[in-house]
C-alpha positions as CSV (number, residue, x, y, z in Angstrom):
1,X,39.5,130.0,201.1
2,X,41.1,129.7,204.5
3,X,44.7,128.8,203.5
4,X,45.1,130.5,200.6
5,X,47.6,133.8,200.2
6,X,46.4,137.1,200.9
7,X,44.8,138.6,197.7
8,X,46.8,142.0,197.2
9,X,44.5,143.4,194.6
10,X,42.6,145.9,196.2
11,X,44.5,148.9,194.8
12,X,45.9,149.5,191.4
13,X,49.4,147.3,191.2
14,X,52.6,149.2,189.9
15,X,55.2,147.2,187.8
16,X,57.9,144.7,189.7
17,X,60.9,144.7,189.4
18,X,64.0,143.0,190.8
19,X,64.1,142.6,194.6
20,X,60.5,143.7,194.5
21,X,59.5,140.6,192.3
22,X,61.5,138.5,195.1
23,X,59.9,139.9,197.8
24,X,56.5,139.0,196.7
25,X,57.2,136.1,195.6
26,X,58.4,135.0,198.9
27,X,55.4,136.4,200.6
28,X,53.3,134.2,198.4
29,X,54.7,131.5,199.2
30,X,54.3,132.1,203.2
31,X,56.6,132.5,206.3
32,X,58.0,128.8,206.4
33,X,58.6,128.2,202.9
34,X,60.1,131.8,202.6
35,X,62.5,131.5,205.7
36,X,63.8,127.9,204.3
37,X,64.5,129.5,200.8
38,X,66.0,132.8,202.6
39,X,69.0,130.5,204.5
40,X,70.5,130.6,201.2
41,X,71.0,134.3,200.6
42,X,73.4,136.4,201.7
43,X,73.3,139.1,204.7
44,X,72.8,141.5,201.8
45,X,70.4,140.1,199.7
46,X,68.2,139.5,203.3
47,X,68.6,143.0,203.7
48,X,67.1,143.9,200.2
49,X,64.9,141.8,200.3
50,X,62.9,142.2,203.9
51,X,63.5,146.0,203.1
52,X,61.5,145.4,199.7
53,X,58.8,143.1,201.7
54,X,58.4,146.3,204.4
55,X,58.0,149.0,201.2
56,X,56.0,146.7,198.9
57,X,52.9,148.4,197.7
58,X,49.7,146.1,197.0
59,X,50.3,143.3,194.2
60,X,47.5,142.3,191.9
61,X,46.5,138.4,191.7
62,X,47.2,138.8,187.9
63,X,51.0,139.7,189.2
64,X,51.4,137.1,191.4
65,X,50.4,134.8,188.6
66,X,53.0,136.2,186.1
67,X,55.8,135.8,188.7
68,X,54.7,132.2,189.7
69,X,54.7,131.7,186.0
70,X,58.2,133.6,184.9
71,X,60.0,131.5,188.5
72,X,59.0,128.3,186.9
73,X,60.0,128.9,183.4
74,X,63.1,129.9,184.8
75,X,63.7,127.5,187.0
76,X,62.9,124.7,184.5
77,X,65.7,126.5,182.1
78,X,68.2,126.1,185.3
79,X,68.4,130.2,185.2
């Protein structure tokens, strides 16, 4: 598909965790959706964060999933 998000699965994926799960997540969700949702953090957490996108190792599509799935629960709880 032409606009869909990179596929990450080539290698095996290692457990996320904290900023890592955010980092993805953003990049999921592509450059203009991520920067509107980023003017919201703090100078810290943007530091985390892009450091996390810079170091992330390959995510598997089966991951991406999950943490689409686990933000919306959340989300829907107001967490």
């Amino acid at each position: 598909m032409p606009n869909s998000p990179p596929s990450y699965a080539a290698s095996k994926s290692r457990p996320l965790h904290g900023t890592d799960k955010v980092a993805a997540l953003l990049m999921t969700m592509g450059a203009p959706v991520a920067n509107r949702i980023m003017k919201h953090f703090e100078a810290d957490e943007i530091k985390l964060v892009t450091r996390s996108i810079a170091e992330l190792k390959p995510v598997s599509n089966a991951q991406i999933e999950t943490l689409i799935e686990d933000f919306a629960t959340h989300f829907v709880a107001g967490a």
